[in-house]
C-alpha positions as a Markdown table, in Angstrom:
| # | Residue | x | y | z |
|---|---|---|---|---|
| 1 | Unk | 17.3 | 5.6 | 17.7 |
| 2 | Unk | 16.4 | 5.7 | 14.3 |
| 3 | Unk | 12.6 | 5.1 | 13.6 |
| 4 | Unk | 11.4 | 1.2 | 11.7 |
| 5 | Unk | 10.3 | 2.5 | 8.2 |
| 6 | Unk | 6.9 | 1.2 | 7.6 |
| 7 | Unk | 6.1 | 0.6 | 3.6 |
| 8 | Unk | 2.3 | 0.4 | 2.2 |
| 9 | Unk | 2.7 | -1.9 | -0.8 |
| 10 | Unk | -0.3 | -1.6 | -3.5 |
| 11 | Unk | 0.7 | 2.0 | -5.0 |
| 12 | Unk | 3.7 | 2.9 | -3.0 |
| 13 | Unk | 6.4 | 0.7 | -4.2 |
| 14 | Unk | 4.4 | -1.0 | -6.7 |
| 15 | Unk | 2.4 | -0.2 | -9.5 |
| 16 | Unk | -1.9 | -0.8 | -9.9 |
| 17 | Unk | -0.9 | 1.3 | -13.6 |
| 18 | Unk | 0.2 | -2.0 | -15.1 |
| 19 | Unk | -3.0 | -3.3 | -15.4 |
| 20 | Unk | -4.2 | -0.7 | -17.3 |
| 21 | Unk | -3.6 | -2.8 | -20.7 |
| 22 | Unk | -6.1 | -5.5 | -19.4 |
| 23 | Unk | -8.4 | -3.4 | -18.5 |
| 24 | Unk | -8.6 | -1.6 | -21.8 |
| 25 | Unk | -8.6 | -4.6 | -23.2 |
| 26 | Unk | -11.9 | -5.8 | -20.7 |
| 27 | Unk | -13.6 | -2.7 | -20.8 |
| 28 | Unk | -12.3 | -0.3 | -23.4 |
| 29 | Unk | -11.1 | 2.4 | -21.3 |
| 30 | Unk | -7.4 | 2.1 | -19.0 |
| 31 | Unk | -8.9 | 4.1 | -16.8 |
| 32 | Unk | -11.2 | 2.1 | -15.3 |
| 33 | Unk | -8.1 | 0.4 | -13.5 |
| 34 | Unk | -8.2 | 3.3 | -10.8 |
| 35 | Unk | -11.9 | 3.2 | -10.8 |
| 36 | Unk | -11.8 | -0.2 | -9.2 |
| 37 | Unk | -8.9 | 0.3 | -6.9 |
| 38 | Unk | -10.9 | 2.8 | -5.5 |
| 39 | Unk | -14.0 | 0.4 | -5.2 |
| 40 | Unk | -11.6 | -2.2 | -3.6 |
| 41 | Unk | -10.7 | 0.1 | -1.1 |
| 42 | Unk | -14.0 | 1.6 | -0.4 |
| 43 | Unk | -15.5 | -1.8 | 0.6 |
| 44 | Unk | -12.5 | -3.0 | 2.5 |
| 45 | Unk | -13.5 | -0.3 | 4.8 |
| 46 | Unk | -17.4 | -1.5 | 4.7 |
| 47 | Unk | -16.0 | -4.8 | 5.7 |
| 48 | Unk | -14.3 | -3.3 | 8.4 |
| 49 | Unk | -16.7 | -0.9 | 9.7 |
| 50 | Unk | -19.6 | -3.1 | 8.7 |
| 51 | Unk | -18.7 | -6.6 | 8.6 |
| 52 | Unk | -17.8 | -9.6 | 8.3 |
| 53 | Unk | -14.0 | -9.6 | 7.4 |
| 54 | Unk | -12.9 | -11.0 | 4.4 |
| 55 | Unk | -9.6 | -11.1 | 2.8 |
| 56 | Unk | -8.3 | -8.3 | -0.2 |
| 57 | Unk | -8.0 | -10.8 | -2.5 |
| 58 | Unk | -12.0 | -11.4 | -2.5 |
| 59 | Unk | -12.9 | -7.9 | -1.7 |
| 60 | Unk | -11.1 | -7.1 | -5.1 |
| 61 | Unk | -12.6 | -10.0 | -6.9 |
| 62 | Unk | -16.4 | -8.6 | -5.8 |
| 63 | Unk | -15.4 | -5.2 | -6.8 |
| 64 | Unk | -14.0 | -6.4 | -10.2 |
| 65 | Unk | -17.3 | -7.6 | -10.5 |
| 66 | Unk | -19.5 | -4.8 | -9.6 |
| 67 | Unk | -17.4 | -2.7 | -11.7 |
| 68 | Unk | -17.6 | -4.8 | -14.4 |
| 69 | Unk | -22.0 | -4.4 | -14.0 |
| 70 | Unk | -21.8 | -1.0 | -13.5 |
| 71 | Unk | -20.2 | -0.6 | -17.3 |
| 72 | Unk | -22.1 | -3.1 | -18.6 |
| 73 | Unk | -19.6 | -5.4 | -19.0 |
| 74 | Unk | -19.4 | -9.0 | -18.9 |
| 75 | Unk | -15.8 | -10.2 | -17.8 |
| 76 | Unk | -15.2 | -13.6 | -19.8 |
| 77 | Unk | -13.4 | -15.8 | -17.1 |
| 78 | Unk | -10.1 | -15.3 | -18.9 |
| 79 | Unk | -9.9 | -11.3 | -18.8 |
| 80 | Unk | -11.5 | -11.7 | -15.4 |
| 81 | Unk | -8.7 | -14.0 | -14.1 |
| 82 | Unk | -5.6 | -11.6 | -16.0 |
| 83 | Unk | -6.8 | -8.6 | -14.3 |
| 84 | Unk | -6.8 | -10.3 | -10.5 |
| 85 | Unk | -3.7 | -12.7 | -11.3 |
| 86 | Unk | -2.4 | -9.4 | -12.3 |
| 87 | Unk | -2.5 | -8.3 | -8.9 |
| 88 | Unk | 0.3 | -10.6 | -7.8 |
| 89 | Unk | 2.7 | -10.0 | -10.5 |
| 90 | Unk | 2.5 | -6.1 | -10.6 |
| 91 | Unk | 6.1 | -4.4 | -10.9 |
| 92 | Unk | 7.9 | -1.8 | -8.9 |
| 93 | Unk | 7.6 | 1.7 | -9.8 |
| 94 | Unk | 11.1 | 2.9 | -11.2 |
| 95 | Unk | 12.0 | 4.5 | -8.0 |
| 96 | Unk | 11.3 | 2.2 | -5.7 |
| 97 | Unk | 14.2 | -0.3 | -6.0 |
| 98 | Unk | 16.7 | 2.7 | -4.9 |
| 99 | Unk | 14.5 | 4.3 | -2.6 |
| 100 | Unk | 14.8 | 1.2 | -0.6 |
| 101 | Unk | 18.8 | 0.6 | -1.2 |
| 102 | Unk | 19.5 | 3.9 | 0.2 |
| 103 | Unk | 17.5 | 3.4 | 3.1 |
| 104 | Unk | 18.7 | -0.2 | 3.7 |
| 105 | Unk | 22.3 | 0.7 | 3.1 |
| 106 | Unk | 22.0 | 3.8 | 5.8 |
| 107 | Unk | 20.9 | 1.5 | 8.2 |
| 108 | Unk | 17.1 | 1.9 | 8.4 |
| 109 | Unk | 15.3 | -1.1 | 9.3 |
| 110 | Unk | 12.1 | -1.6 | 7.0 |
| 111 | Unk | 8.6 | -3.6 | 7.2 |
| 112 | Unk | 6.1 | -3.4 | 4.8 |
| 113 | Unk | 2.2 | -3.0 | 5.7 |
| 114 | Unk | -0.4 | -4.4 | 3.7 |
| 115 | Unk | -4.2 | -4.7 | 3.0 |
| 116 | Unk | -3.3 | -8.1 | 1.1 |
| 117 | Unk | -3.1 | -11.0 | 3.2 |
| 118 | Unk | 0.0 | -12.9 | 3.9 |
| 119 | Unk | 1.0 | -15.2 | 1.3 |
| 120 | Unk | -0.6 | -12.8 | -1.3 |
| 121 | Unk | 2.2 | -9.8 | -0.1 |
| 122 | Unk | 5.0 | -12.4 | 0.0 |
| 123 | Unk | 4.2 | -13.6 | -3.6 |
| 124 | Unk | 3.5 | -10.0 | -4.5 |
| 125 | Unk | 7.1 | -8.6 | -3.2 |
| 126 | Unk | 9.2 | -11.7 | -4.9 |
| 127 | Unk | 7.9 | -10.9 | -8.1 |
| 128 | Unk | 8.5 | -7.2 | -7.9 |
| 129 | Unk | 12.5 | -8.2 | -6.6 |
| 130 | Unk | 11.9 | -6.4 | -3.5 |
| 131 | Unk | 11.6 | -9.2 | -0.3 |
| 132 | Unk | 14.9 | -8.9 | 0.2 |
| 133 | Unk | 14.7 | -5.1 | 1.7 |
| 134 | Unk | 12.3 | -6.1 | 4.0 |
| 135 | Unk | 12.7 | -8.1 | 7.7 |
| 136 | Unk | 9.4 | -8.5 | 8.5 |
| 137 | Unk | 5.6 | -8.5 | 6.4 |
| 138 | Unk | 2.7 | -6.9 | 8.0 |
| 139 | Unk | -0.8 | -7.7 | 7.4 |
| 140 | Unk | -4.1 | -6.2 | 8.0 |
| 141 | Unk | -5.0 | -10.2 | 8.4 |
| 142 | Unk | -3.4 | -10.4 | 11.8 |
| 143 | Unk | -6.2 | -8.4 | 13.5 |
| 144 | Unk | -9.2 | -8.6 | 10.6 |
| 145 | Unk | -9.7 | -5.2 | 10.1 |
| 146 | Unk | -8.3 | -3.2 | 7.3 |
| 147 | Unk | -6.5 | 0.0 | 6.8 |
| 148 | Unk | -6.9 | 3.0 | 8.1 |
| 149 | Unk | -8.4 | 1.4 | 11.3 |
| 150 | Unk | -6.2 | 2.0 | 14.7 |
| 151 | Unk | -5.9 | -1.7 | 15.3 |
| 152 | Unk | -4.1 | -2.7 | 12.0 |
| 153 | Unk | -1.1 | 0.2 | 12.8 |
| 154 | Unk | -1.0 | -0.7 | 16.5 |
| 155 | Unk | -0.3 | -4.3 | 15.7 |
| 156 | Unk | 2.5 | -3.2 | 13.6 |
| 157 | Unk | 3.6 | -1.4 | 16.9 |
| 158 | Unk | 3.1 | -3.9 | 18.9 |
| 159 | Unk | 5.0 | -6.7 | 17.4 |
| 160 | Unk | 8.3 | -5.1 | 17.4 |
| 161 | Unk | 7.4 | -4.3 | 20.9 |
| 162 | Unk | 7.8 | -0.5 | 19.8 |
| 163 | Unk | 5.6 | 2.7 | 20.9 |
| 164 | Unk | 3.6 | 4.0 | 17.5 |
| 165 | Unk | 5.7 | 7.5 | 18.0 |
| 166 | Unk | 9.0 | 5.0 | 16.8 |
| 167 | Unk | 7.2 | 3.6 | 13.5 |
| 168 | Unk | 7.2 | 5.8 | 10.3 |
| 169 | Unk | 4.8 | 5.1 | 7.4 |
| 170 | Unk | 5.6 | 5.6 | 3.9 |
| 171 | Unk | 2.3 | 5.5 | 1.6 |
| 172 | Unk | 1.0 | 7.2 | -1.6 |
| 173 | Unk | -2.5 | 7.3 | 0.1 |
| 174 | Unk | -3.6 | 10.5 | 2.6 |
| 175 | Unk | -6.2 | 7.7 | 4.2 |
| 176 | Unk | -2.8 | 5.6 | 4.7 |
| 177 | Unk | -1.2 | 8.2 | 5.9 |
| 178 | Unk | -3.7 | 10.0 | 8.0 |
| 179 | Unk | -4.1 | 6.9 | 9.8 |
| 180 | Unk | -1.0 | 6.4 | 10.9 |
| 181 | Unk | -0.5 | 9.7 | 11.9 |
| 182 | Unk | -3.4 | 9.5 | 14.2 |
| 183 | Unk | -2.2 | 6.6 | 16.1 |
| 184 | Unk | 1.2 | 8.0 | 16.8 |
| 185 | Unk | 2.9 | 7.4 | 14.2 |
| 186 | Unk | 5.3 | 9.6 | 11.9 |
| 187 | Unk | 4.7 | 9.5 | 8.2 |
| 188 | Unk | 6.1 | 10.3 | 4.8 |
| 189 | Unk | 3.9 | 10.9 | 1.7 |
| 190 | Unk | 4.8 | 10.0 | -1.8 |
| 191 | Unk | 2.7 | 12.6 | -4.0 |
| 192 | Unk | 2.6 | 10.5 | -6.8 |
| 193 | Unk | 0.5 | 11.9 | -9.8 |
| 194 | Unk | -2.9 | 12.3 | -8.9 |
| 195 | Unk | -2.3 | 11.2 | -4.9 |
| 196 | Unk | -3.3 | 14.1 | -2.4 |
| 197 | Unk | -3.2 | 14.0 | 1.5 |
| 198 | Unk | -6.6 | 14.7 | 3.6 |
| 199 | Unk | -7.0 | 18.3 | 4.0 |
| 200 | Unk | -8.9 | 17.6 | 7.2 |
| 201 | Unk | -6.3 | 15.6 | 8.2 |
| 202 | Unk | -2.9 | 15.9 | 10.2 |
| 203 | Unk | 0.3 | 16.6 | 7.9 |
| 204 | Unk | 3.3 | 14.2 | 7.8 |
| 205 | Unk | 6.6 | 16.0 | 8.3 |
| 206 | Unk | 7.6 | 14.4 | 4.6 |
| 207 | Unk | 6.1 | 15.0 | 1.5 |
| 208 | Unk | 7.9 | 13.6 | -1.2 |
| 209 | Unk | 7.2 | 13.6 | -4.9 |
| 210 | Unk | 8.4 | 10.3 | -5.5 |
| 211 | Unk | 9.7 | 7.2 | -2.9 |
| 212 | Unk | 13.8 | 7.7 | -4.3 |
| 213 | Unk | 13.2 | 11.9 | -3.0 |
| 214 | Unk | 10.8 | 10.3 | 0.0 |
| 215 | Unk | 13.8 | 7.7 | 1.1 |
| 216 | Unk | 16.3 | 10.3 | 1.0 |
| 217 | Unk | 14.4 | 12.6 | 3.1 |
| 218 | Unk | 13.7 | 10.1 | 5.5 |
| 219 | Unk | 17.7 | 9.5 | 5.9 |
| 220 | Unk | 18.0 | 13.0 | 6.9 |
| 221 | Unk | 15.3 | 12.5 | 9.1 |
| 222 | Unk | 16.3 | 9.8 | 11.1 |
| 223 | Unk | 19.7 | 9.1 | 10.8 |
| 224 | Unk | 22.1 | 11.0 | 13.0 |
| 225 | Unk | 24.9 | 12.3 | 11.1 |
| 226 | Unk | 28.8 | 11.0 | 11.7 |
């Protein structure tokens, strides 16, 4: 039996680049786009190791913030509400749309997994084009912990009343991946530019340097010939 392909979202399929214009235009500097993602991440995990839970959607809203101080930047509510509108309208990368036809087409069943909560994902994926690839949307928000915790992959597992061992993450992020690894799951990494898995970490038997070359791989992975 073929494993249930498990897609991230923010990176993966779609793309955190195509803010870059607005935050040029915020703070001078495109770069600064990544510099935040990183921030939004970072305190997710706070909030999960730390507490209390709160969902992506504010976590990235606080970190706009502090990365608007750190820079010396004050955010005037319009740039302030392009940037985090901006992270429900972002687009697929290029390769995404196929990467998912091929692996829909050869049978694969696929379920995204998210940081974002609910209704955030859903509007996220329609805008991109992409619901229709998946059968089910996974969120951190059903157990209020984020990624890479055990809990949020065993949920996932658990749902589709499936052991871990018969899930397989897809994910531009080595935390991502590493996580899943470690509770069972098999994993494929999309090495997108600047993306790099844990060294400390366990290796996913995919490495991929795009999702279209990650999608195919899978296929020959998991789906039995004839």
């Amino acid at each position: 039996m073929s494993r249930v392909i498990v897609c991230d979202v923010n990176e993966t399929p779609l793309q955190i680049g195509a803010l870059a214009p607005a935050f040029n235009a915020a703070f001078g500097d495109d770069r600064v786009v990544q510099e935040r993602f990183n921030s939004v991440l970072l305190y997710s995990e706070v909030a999960t190791l730390a507490g209390p839970y709160d969902e992506f959607v504010h976590i990235g809203a606080a970190a706009l913030d502090m990365t608007a101080a750190a820079h010396g930047v004050t955010l005037a509510g319009e740039a302030r509400t392009r940037i985090l509108q901006g992270m429900l309208s972002l687009p697929p990368h290029p390769d995404v749309p196929d990467g998912l036809r091929v692996m829909r087409d050869a049978g694969l069943r696929l379920v995204t997994l998210t940081n974002s909560a609910p209704a955030a994902v859903e509007r996220q994926l329609a805008h991109a084009g992409l619901s229709a690839f998946f059968e089910r949307v996974f969120s951190v928000d059903a157990v209020r912990k984020f990624k890479p915790a055990a809990e949020v992959y065993q949920s996932v597992a658990d749902s589709l009343a499936l052991p871990p061992d018969r899930l397989r993450m897809v994910a531009a992020h080595g935390w991502d991946i590493t996580g899943a690894l470690r509770v069972g799951y098999a994993a494929a990494f999309v090495a997108r530019p600047g993306k790099v898995l844990y060294p400390l970490g366990p290796r996913p038997d995919i490495i991929a340097p795009n999702f279209l070359e990650a999608a195919r791989q899978i296929i020959a992975v998991e789906v039995a010939p004839g």
